[in-house]
C-alpha positions in Angstrom: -3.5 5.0 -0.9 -6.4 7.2 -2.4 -5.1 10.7 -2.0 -7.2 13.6 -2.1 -7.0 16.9 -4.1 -3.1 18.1 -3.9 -2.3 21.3 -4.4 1.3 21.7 -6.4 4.0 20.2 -3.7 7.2 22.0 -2.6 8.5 25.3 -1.4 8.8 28.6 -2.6 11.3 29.6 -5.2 13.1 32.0 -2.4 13.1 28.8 0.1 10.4 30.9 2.1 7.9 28.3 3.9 4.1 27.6 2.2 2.0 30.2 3.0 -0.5 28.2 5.1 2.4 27.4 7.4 2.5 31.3 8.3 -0.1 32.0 10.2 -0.3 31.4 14.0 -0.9 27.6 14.5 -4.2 26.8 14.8 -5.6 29.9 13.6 -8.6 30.0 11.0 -7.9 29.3 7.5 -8.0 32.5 6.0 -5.6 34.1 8.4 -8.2 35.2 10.8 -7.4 35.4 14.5 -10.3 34.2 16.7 -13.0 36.3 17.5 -12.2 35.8 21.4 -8.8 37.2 22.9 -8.0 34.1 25.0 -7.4 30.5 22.9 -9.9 28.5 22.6 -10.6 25.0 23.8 -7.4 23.5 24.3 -5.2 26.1 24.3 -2.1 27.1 26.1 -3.3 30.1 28.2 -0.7 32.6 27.3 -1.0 32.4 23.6 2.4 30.7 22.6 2.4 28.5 19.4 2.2 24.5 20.3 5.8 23.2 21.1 5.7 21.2 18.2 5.5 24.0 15.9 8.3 26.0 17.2 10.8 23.9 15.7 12.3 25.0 12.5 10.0 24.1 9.3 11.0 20.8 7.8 12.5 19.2 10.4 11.5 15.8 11.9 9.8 15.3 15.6 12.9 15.2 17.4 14.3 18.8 16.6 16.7 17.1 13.6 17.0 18.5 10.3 16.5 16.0 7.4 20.1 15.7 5.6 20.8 17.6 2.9 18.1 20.2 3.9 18.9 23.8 3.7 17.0 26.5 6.3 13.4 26.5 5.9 13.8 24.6 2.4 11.5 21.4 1.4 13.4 18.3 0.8 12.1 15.9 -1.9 12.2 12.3 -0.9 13.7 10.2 -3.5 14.5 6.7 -2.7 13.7 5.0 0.6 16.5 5.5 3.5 17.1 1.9 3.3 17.0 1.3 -0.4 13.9 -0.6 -1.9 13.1 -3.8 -0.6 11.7 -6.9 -2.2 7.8 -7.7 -3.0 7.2 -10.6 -0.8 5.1 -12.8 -3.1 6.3 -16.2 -1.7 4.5 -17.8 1.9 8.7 -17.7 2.5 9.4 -14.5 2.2 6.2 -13.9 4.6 7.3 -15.7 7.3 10.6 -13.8 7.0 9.2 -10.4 6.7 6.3 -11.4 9.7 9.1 -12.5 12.3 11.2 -9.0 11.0 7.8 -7.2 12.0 7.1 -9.0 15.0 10.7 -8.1 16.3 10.5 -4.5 15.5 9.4 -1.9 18.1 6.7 0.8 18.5 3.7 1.7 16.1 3.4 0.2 12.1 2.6 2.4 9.3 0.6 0.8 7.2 -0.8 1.4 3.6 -2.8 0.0 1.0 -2.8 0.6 -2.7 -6.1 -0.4 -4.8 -6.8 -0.2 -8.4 -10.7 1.0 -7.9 -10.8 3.2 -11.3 -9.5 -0.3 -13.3 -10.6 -3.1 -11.3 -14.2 -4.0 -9.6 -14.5 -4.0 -6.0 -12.0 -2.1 -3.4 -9.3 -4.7 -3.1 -5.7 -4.4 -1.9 -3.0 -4.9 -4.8 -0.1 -4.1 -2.4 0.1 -3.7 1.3 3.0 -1.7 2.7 4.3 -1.3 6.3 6.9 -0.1 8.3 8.1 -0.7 11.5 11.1 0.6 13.8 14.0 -2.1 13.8 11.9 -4.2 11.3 11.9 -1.5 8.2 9.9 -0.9 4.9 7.9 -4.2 4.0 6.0 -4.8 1.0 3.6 -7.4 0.7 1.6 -8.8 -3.0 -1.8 -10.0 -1.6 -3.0 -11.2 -4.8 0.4 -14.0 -4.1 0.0 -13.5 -0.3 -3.7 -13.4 0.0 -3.9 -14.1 3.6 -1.7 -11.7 6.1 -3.6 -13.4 9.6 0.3 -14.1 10.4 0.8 -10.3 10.0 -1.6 -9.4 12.3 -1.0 -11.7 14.7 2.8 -10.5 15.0 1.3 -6.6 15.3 -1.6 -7.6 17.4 -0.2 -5.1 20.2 1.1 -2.5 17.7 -0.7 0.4 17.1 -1.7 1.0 13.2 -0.7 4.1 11.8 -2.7 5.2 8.6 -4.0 8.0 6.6 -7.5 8.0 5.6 -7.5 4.5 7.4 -11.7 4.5 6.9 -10.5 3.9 3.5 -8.1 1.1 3.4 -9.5 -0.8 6.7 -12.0 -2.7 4.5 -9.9 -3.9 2.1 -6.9 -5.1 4.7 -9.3 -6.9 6.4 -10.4 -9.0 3.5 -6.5 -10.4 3.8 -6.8 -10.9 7.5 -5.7 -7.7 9.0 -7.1 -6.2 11.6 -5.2 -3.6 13.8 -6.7 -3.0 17.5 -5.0 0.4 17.7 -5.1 3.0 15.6 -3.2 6.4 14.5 -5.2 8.0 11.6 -2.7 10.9 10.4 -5.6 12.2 8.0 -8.1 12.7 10.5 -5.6 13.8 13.6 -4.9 16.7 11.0 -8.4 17.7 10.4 -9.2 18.0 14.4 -5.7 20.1 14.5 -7.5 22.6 12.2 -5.3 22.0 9.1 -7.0 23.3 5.9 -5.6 20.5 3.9 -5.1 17.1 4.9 -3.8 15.4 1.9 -0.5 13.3 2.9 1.7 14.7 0.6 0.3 17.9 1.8 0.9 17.4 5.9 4.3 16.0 5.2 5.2 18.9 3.9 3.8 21.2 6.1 4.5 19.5 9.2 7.8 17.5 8.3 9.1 19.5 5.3 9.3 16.9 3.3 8.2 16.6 -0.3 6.2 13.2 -1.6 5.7 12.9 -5.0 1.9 11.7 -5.3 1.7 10.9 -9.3 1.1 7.6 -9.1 -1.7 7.9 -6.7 -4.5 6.9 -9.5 -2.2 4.2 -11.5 -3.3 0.3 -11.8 -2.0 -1.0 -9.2 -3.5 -4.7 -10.7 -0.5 -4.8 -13.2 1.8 -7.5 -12.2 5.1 -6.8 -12.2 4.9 -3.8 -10.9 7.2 -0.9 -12.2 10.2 0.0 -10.1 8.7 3.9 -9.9 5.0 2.4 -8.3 7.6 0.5 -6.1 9.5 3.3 -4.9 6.5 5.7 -4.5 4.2 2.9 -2.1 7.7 2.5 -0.1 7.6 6.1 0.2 4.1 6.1 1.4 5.4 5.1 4.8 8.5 6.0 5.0 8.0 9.4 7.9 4.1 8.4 8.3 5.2 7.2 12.2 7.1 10.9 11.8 3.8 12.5 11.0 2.3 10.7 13.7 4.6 11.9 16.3 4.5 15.3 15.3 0.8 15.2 14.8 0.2 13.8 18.5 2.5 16.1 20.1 0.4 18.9 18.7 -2.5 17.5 19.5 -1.5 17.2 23.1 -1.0 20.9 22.8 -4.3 22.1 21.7 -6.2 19.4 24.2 -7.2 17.2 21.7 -5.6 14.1 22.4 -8.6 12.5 24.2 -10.9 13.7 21.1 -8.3 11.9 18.9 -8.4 8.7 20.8 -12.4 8.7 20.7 -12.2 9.3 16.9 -9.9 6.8 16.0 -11.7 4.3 18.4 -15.5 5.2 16.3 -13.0 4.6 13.1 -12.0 0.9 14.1 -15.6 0.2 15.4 -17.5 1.4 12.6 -19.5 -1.2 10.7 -19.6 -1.6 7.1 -22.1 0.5 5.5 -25.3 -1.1 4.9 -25.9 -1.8 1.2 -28.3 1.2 -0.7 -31.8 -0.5 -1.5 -31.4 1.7 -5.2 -27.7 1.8 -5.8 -28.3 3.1 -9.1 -29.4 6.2 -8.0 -25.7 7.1 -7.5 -25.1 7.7 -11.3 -23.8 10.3 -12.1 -26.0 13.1 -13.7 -29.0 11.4 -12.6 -30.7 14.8 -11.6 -31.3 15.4 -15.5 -33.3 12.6 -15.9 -36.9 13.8 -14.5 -39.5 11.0 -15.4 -39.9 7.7 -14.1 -39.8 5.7 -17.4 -36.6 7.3 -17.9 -35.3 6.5 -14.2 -36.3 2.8 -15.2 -33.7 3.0 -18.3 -30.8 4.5 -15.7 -31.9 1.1 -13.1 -31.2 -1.3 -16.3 -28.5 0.1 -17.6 -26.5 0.2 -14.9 -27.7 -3.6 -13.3 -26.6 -4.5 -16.6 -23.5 -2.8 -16.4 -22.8 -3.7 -12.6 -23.4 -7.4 -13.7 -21.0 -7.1 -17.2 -18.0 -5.7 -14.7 -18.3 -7.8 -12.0 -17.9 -10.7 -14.2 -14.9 -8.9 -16.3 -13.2 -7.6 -13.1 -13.5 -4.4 -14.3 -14.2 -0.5 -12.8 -17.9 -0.5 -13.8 -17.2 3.0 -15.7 -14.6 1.4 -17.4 -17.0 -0.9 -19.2 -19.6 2.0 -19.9 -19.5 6.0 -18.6 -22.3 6.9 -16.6 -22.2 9.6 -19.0 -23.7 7.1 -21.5 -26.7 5.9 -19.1 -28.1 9.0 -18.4 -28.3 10.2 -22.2 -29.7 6.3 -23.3 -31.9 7.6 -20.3 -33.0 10.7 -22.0 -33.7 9.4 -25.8 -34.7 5.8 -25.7 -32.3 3.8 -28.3 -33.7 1.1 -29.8 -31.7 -0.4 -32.2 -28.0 0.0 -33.3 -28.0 3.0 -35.1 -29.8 5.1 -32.4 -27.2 3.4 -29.6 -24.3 4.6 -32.1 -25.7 8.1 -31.8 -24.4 8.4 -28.0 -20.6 8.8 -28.1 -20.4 6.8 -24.5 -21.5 3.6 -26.4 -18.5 3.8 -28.7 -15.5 2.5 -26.5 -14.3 -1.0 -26.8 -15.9 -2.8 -24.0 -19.4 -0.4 -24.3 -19.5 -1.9 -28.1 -18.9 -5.5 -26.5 -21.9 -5.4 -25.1 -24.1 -4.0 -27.2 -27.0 -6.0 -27.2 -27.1 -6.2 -23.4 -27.9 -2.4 -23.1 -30.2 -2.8 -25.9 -32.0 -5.2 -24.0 -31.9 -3.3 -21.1 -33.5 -0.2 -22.6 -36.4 -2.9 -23.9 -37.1 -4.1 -20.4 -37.4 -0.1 -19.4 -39.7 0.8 -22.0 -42.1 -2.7 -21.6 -42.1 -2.2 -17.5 -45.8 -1.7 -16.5 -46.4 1.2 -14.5 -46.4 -0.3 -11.6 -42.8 -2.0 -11.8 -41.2 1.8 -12.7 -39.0 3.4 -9.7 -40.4 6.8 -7.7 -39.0 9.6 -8.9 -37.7 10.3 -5.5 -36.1 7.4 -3.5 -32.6 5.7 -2.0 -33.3 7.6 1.4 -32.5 5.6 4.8 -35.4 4.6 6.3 -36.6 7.0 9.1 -34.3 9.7 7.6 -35.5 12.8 7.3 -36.2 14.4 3.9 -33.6 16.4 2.0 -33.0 19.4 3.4 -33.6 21.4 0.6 -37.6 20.7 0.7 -37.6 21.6 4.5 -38.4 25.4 3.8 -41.8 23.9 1.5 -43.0 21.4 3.8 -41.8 22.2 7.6 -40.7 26.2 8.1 -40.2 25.3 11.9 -37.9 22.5 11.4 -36.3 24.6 8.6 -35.6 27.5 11.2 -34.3 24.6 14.0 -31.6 23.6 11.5 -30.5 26.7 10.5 -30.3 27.9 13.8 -28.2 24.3 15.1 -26.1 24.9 12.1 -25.2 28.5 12.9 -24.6 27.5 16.7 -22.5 24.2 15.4 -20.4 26.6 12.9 -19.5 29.1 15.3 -18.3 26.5 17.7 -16.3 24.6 15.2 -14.9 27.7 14.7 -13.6 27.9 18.5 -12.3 24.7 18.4 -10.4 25.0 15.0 -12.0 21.8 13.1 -14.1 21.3 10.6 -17.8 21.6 11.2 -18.4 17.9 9.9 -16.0 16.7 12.8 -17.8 18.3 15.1 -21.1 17.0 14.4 -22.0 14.7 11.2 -24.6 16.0 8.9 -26.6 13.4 9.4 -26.8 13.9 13.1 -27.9 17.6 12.4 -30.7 17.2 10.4 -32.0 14.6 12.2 -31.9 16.1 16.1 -33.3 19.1 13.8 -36.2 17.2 12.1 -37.2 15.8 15.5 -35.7 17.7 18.4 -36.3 16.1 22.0 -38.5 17.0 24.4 -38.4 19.0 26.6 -35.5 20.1 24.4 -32.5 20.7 27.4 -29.4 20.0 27.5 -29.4 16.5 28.3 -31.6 15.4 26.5 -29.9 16.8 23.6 -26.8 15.6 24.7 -29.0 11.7 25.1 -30.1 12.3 21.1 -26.7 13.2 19.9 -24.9 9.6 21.5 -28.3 8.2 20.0 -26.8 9.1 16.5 -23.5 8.0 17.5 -21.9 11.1 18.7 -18.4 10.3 20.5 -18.5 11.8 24.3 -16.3 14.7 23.7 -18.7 15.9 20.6 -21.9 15.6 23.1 -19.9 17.7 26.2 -19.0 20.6 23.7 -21.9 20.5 21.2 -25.3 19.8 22.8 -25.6 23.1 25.3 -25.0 25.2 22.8 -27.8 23.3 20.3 -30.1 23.2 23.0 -29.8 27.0 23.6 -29.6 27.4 19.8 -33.3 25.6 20.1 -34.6 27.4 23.4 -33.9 30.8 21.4 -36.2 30.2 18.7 -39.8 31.8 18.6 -42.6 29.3 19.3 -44.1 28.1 16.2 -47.7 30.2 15.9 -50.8 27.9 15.9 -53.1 29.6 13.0 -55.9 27.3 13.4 -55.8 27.3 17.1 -55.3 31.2 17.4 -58.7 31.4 14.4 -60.8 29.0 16.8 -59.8 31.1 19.6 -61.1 33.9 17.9 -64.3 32.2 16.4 -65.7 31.8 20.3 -64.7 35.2 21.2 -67.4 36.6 18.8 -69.8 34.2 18.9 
């Protein structure tokens, strides 16, 4: 699993719960009550915390302490309640583990680890899942490359992953597919949590404590080391726990049905369409300002992309995109002047010397018309960034800071990010080209046109509309000047 920014795991010294546990569930992230005196959407009308939070910290859905726990203490998780099983790497050993699955009961955490900083591509070098009555199953896809069998034995079993947008691509390269789906990560986010992190829920919301160290290690490496074992094991050991919890307390704050809608967009969503300039993604490629120079950035990294693709390896691991932007700035052309660049100095960057070399050649010998735009890599029919909206539109610059002020306040209400409320992308472009007449409904009609989920359009497009309404009509200078030219002739 790819696991966001942690902050330190564990309690307090003194055994006293994490601070962000503290405050009133649901409340605003810096301790804040809401502005209005009754709860906001979804709330239980006379103020008490959710059910699911009244339980003492750390213990599991049911009311049950973990074992060994003291009062209000975080309890590490070690080893896997039913010890460590065996990687299936045999077509044996996957029949086994399938009919185990297929007899289990309820939902099936599932997890992916991927090696994306050492290998190329997003693929899955271990899948793990667990399953009431089945338990903890870990499967080597590079020996077991097709898990159609798997699916087929969860088809009616709904999926339980965190950050599943993340691992859905990859599992269904090997023939997994779930039909339902519990995303832990994104449950947490429409609860209002300020981090969403697994190791970070867990212990909020469970009190228990996952080690997450190995989150970033090569998970290519065959044989896998006992502790990488242990720690993807762990991975899903209480995610169907989390998932209980979570779903309780999202019954409590009335977001179930918004949960349900999310997690339906998540298993729906296409695969992004490939980025005409994908180069443009390079890091540090705002320091390079002219268009000879962008063409040296486009080489580079084809050349690079092509080189890694070939080797199977991370594309930054054959050549830092440090190193691209600076060829970028001074033009090497020969070995001395590549030597000069420390990013041209690893192993695999002195490999390929002459390629970049070459590269930089076919920059500097492109005819004007073959150079990139300095500006470029936008969708088509997106509007422009929203930084040049001030220069070139001050209306639609007022329209989106107006939808974003009405879109913050009511994320606020509602305890959820402002980015789960509406996408950014949706924003700018209802405020780039708002409807018209600009009501409600036809608000609401833009906003599904962008692919808004219902419950986003019920709560979000009266207030955007009004948000519009209330803005000053844009003056007409060379109207109001004509007007003014026949008055005194």
């Amino acid at each position: 699993m790819t696991v966001g920014s942690e902050r330190p795991h564990g309690g307090l010294p003194d055994g006293r719960a994490p601070a962000s546990t503290e405050r009133p569930h649901g409340g605003l992230p810096d301790g804040r009550a809401p502005a209005s005196t009754e709860r906001p959407h979804g709330g239980l009308p006379d103020g008490r915390a959710p059910a699911s939070t009244e339980r003492p910290h750390g213990g599991l859905p049911d009311g049950r302490a973990p074992a060994s726990t003291e009062v209000g203490g975080i309890v590490p998780l070690l080893e896997p309640r039913d010890g460590l099983p065996p990687v299936v790497a045999t077509d044996a050993a996957l029949a086994e583990v399938t009919d185990r699955l297929a007899a289990g009961t309820g939902p099936v955490a599932v997890d992916a680890e991927r090696a994306s900083g050492y290998r190329y591509g997003q693929r899955a070098y271990l899948v793990q899942l667990r399953r009431a009555g089945a338990g903890t199953v870990l499967i080597d896809p590079i020996a077991c490359p097709d898990l159609s069998g798997v699916d087929a034995a969860l088809e009616d079993a709904e999926a339980v992953l965190h950050a599943a947008s993340q691992d859905l691509p990859c599992l269904a390269e090997i023939g997994f597919r779930p039909r339902r789906l519990f995303d832990t990560e994104l449950a947490g986010r429409l609860l209002g949590y300020p981090r969403v992190a697994l190791g970070t829920l867990v212990e909020e919301v469970l009190g228990f404590h996952l080690e997450k160290g190995h989150s970033a290690a090569d998970w290519s490496v065959r044989p896998l080391r006992e502790e990488l074992l242990r720690y993807a094991a762990l991975d899903v050991e209480v995610l169907t726990d989390l998932r209980d919890a979570l779903a309780d307390e999202l019954e409590d704050q009335g977001k179930a049905e918004w949960a349900r809608q999310e997690f339906e967009a998540v298993l729906a969503a296409r695969p992004a369409a490939a980025r005409a300039d994908p180069w443009r993604r390079t890091s540090g490629i705002h320091r390079v300002q002219s268009r000879r120079s962008l063409a040296v950035v486009r080489e580079l990294w084809t050349a690079r992309d092509r080189i890694a693709q070939r080797a199977d390896l991370s594309p930054r691991r054959v050549l830092p995109d440090t190193a691209i932007i600076e060829a970028a700035r001074s033009y090497p052309a020969n070995h001395a002047q590549l030597a000069k660049i420390s990013g041209f100095a690893g192993r695999q960057a002195r490999r390929h010397e002459k390629d970049w070399l070459a590269a930089v050649a076919r920059a500097r010998a492109s005819t004007d018309d073959e150079l990139p735009e300095t500006t470029g890599g936008a969708l088509p029919n997106s509007p422009p960034p929203a930084h040049r909206w001030a220069e070139r539109d001050p209306a639609a610059a007022a329209r989106l800071a107006a939808v974003r002020a009405a879109i913050t306040t009511l994320a606020e209400e509602n305890r959820l990010p402002v980015e789960n409320l509406l996408s950014p992308d949706a924003l700018r472009r209802l405020s780039w080209d708002p409807p018209k007449p600009c009501d409600g409904q036809a608000v609401a009609d833009a906003l599904a046109g962008y692919g808004a989920r219902p419950w986003q359009v019920g709560l979000a497009a009266e207030p955007i509309a009004r948000a519009l309404c209330d803005l000053p009509a844009p003056v007409d200078e060379a109207a109001i000047l004509d007007d003014v030219a026949q008055s005194e002739g």
